[in-house]
VOVEX-255620 format. One line per field, with one value per residue: residue number from 0; residue in one letter; x, y negated, z of N, C-alpha, C in turn. Coordinates in steps of 0.2 Angstrom, whole numbers. Layout:
<pts>
num: c(NUM / ...)
residu: c(a / ...)
n.X: c(X / ...)
n.Y: c(Y / ...)
n.Z: c(Z / ...)
ca.X: c(X / ...)
ca.Y: c(Y / ...)
ca.Z: c(Z / ...)
c.X: c(X / ...)
c.Y: c(Y / ...)
c.Z: c(Z / ...)
</pts>
This chain:
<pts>
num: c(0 / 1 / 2 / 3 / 4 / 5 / 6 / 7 / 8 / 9 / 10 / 11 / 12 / 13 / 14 / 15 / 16 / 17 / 18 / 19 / 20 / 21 / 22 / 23 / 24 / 25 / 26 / 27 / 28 / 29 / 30 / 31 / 32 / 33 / 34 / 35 / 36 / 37 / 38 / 39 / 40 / 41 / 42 / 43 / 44 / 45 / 46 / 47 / 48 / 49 / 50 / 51 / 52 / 53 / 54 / 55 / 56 / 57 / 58 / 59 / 60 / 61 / 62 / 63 / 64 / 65 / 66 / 67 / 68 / 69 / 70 / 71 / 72 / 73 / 74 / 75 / 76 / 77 / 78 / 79 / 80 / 81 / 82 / 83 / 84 / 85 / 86 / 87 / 88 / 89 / 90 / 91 / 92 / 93 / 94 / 95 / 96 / 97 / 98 / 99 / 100 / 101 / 102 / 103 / 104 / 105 / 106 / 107 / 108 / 109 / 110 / 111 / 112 / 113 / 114 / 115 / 116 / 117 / 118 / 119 / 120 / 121 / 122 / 123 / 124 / 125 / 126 / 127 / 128 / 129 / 130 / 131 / 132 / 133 / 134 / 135 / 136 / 137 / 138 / 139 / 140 / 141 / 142 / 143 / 144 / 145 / 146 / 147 / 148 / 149 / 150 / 151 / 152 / 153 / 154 / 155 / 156 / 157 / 158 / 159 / 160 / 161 / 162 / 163 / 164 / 165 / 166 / 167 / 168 / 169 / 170 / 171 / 172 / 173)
residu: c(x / x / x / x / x / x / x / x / x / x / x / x / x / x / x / x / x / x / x / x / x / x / x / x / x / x / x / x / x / x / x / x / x / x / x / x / x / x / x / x / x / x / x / x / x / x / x / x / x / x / x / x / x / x / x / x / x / x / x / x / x / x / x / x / x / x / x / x / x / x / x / x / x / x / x / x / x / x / x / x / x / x / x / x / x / x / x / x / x / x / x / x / x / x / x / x / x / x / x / x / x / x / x / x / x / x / x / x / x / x / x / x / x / x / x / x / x / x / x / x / x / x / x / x / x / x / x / x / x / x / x / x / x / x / x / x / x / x / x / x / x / x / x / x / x / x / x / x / x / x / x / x / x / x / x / x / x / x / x / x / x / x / x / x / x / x / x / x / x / x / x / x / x / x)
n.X: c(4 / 1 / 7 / -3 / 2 / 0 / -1 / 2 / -3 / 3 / 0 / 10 / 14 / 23 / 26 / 15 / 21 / 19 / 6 / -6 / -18 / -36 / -46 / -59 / -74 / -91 / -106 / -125 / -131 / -132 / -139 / -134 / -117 / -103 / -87 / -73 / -64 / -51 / -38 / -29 / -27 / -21 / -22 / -18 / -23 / -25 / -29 / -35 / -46 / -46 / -56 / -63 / -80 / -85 / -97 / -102 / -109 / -129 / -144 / -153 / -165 / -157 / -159 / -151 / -134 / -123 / -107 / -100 / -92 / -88 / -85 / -81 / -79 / -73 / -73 / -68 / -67 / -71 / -88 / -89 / -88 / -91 / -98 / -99 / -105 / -103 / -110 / -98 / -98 / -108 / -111 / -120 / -114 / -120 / -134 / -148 / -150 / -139 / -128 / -119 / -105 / -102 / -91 / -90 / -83 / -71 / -68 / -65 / -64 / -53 / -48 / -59 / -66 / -65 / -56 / -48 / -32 / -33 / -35 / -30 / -35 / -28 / -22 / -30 / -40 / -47 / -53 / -51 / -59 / -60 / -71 / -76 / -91 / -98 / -117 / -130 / -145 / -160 / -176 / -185 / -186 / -174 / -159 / -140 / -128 / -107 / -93 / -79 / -64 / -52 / -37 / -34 / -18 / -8 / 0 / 18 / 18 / 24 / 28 / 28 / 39 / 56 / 67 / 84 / 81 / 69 / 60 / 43 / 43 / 39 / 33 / 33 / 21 / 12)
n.Y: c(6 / -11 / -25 / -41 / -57 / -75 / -90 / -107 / -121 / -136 / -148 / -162 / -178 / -195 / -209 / -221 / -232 / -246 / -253 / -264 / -274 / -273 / -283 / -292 / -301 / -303 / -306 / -313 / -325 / -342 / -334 / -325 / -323 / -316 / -311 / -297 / -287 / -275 / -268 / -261 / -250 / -237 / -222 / -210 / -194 / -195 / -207 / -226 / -237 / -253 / -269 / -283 / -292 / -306 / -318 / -330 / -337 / -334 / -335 / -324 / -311 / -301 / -284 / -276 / -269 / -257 / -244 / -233 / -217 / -209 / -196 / -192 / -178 / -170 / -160 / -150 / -154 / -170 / -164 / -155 / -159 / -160 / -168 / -170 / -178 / -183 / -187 / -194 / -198 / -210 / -228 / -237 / -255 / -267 / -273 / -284 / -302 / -310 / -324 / -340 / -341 / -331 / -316 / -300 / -286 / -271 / -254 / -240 / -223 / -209 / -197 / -190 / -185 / -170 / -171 / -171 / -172 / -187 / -183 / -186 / -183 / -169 / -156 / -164 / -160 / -158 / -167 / -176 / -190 / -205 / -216 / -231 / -238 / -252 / -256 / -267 / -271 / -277 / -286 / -282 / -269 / -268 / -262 / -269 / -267 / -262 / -252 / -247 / -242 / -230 / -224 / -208 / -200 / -185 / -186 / -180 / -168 / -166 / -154 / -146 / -148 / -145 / -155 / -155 / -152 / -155 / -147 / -137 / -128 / -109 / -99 / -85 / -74 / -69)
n.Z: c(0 / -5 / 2 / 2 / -5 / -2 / -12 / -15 / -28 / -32 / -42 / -39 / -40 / -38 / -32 / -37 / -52 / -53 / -46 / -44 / -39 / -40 / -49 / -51 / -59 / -57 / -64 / -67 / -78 / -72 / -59 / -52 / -47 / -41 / -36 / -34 / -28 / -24 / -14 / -22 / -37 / -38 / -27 / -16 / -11 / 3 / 7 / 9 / 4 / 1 / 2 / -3 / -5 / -14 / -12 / -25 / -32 / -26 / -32 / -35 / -25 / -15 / -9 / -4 / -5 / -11 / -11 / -21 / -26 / -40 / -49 / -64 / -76 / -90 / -104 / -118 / -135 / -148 / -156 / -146 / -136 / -116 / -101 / -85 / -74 / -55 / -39 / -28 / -16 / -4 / 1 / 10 / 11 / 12 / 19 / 18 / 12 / 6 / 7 / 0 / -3 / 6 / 13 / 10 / 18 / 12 / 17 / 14 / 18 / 9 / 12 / 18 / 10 / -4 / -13 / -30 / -40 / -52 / -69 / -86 / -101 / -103 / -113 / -122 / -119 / -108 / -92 / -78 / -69 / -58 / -51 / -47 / -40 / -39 / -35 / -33 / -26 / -32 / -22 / -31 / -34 / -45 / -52 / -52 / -57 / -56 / -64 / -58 / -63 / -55 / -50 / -43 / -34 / -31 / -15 / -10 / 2 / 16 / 22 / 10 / 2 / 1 / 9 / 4 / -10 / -16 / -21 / -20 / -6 / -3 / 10 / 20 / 23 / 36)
ca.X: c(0 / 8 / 3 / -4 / 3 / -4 / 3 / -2 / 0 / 0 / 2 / 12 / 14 / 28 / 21 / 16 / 27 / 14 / 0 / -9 / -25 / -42 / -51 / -66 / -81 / -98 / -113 / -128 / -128 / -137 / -141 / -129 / -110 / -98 / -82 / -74 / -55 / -48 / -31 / -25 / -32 / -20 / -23 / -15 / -27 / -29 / -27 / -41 / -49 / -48 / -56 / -66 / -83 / -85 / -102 / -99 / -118 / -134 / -152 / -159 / -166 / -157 / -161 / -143 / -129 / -118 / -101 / -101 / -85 / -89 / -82 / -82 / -76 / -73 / -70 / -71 / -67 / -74 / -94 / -91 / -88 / -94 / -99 / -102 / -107 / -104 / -107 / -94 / -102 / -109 / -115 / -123 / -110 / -123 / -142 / -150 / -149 / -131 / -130 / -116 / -98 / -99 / -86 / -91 / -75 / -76 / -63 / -65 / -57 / -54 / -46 / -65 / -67 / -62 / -54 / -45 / -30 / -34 / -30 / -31 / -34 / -26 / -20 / -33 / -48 / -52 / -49 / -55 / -58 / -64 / -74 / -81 / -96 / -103 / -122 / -134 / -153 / -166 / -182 / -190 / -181 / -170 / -152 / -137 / -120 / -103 / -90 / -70 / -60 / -46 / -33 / -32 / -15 / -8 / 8 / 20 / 17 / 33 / 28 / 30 / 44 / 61 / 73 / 89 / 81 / 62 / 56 / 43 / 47 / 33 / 36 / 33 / 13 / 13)
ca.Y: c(0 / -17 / -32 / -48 / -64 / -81 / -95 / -112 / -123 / -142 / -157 / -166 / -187 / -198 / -214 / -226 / -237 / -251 / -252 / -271 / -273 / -274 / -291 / -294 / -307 / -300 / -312 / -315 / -334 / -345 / -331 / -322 / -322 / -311 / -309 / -293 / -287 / -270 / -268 / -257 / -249 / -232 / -222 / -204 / -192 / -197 / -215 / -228 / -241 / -260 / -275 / -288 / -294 / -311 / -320 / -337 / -341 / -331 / -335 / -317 / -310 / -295 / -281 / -272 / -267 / -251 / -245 / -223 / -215 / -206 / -193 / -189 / -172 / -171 / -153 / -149 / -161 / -169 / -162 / -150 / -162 / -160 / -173 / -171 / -183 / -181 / -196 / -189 / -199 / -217 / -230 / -246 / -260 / -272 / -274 / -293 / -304 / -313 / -332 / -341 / -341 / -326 / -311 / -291 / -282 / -263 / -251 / -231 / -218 / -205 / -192 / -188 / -182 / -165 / -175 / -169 / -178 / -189 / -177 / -189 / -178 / -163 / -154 / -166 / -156 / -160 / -176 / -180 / -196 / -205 / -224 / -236 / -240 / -257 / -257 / -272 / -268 / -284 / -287 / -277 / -265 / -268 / -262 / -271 / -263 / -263 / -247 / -250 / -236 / -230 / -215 / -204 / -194 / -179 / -188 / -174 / -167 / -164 / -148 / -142 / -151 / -146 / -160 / -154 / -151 / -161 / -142 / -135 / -119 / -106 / -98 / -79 / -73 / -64)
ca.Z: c(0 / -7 / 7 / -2 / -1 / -4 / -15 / -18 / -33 / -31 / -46 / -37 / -41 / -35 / -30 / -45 / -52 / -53 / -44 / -43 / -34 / -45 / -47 / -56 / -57 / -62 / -63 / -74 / -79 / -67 / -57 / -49 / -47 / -36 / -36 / -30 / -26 / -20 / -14 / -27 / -44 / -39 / -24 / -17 / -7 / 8 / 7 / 13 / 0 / 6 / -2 / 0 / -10 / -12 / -16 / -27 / -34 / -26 / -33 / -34 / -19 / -14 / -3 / -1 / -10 / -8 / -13 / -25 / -27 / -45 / -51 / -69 / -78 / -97 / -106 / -122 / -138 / -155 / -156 / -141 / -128 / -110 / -100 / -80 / -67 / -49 / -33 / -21 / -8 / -7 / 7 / 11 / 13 / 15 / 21 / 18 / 8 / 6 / 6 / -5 / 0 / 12 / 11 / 15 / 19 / 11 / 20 / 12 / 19 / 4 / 15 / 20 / 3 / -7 / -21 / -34 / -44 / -58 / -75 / -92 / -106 / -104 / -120 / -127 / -119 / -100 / -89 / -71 / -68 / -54 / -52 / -38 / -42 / -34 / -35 / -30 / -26 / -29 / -21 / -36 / -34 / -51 / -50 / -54 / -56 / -59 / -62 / -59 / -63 / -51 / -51 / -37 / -35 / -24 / -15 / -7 / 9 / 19 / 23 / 5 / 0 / 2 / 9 / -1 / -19 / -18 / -24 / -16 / -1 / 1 / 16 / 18 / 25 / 41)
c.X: c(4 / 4 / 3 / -2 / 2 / 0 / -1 / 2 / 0 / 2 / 7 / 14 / 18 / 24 / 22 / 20 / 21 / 8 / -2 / -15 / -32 / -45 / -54 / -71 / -87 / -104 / -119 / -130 / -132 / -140 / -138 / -122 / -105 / -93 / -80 / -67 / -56 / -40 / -27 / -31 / -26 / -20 / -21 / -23 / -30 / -27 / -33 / -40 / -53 / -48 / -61 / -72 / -86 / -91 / -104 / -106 / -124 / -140 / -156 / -159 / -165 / -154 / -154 / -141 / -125 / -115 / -104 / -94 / -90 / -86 / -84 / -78 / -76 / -72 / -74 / -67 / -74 / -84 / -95 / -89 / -92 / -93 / -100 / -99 / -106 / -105 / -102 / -97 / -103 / -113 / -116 / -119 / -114 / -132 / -145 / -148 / -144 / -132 / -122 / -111 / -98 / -94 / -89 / -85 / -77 / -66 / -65 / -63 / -57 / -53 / -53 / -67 / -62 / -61 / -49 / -40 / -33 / -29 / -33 / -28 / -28 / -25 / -27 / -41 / -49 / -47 / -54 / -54 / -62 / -65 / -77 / -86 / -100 / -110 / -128 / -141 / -158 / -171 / -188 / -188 / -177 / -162 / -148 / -131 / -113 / -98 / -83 / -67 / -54 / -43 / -30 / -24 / -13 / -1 / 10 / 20 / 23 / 34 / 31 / 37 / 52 / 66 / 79 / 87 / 73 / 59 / 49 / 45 / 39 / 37 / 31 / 26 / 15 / 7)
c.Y: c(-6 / -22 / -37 / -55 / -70 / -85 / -102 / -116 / -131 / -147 / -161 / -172 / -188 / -206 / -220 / -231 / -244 / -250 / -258 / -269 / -276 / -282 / -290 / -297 / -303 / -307 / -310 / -321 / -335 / -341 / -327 / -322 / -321 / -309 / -304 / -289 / -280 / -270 / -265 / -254 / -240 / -227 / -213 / -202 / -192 / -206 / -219 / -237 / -247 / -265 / -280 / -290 / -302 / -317 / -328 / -341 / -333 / -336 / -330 / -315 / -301 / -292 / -277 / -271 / -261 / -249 / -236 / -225 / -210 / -201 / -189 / -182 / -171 / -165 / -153 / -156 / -161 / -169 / -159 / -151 / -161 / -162 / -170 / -174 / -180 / -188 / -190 / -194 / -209 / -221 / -236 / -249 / -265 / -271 / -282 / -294 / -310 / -320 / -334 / -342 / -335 / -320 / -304 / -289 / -272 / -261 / -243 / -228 / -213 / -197 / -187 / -184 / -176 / -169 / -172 / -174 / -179 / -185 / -183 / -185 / -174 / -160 / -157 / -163 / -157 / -166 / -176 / -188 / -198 / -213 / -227 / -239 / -245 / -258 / -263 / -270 / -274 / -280 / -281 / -271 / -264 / -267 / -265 / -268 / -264 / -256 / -250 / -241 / -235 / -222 / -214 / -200 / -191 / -185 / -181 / -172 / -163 / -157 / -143 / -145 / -150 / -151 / -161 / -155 / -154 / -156 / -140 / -128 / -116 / -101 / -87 / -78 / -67 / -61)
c.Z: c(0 / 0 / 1 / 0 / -7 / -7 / -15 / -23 / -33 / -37 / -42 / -40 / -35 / -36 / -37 / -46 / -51 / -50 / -40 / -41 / -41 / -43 / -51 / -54 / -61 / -61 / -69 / -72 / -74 / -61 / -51 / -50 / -43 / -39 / -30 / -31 / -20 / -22 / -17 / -33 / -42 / -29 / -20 / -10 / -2 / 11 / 10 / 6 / 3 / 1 / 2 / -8 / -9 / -15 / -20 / -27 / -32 / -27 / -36 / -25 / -19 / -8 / 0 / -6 / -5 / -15 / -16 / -25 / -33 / -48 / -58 / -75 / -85 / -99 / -112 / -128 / -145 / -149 / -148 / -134 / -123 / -106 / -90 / -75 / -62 / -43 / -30 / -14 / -9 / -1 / 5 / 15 / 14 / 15 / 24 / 13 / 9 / 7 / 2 / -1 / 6 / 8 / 14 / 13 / 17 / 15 / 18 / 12 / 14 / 10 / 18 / 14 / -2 / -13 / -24 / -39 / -50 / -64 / -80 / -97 / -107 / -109 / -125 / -125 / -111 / -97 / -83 / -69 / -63 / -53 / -45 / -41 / -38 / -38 / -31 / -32 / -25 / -24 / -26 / -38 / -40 / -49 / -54 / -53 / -59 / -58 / -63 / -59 / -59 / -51 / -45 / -38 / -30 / -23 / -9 / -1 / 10 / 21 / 14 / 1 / 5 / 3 / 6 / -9 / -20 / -22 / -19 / -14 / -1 / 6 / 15 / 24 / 31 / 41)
</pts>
């Protein structure tokens, strides 16, 4: 009788060379106008998601706003593309209606979350991708949105990472 033993395989990412923070303005004219900033656009597993939203011009009347983590999954190319959605989890940053120059602070732990690293087209036929999705909810209950795309990576856990050669060690299963 052979004993089994366990392996793991991890992607491993070295910390991005560039990684600036998200800023965007959303509005519709006369109507509304928010600006909205996160501290980064790249983000490794168990990292934690910090921005600020900032409301320039309100005259709609809205009921709350909440923050989605989205995760998108691509397979397949051409005609025989496939397409699947997921929320990975999603809350309400705010409840009332805002007044002009105020700031909500958003803070996301991701570590809470089974996430998986961002893949971009893989031999041209799968891609995970993942999004924030800020959402605004009137009075009539019409939603407003905006998606920002951001990439998740695995960075190395010290446990699998050899200090001489930066490879990783598996260790033997008792």
């Amino acid at each position: 009788m052979m004993p089994t033993k366990s392996a793991q395989v991890h992607q491993l990412s070295s910390y991005p060379e560039t990684n600036s923070p998200l800023k965007m303005e959303v509005g519709i004219e006369d109507c509304l106008h928010i600006e909205f900033e996160y501290n980064r656009s790249k983000y490794h597993l168990n990292d934690v998601i910090v921005g600020k939203i900032y409301f320039i011009l309100v005259r709609i009347k809205i009921k709350h706003m909440e923050l989605s983590i989205l995760k998108r999954e691509t397979t397949g190319s051409g005609a025989n593309t496939y397409n699947e959605n997921e929320q990975i989890g999603r809350y309400e940053i705010m409840d009332g209606a805002p007044v002009r120059g105020e700031s909500i602070p958003i803070r996301l732990f991701l570590s809470a979350y089974d996430l998986s690293p961002t893949m971009k087209d893989v031999n041209k036929k799968f891609s995970v991708r993942y999004y924030l999705n800020l959402v605004l909810v009137d009075e009539d209950d019409r939603r407003y949105f905006k998606q920002q795309e951001i990439t998740v990576w695995r960075k190395s856990p010290n446990s699998l990472v050899s200090p001489k050669r930066g490879v990783a060690a598996f260790g033997k299963d008792d």
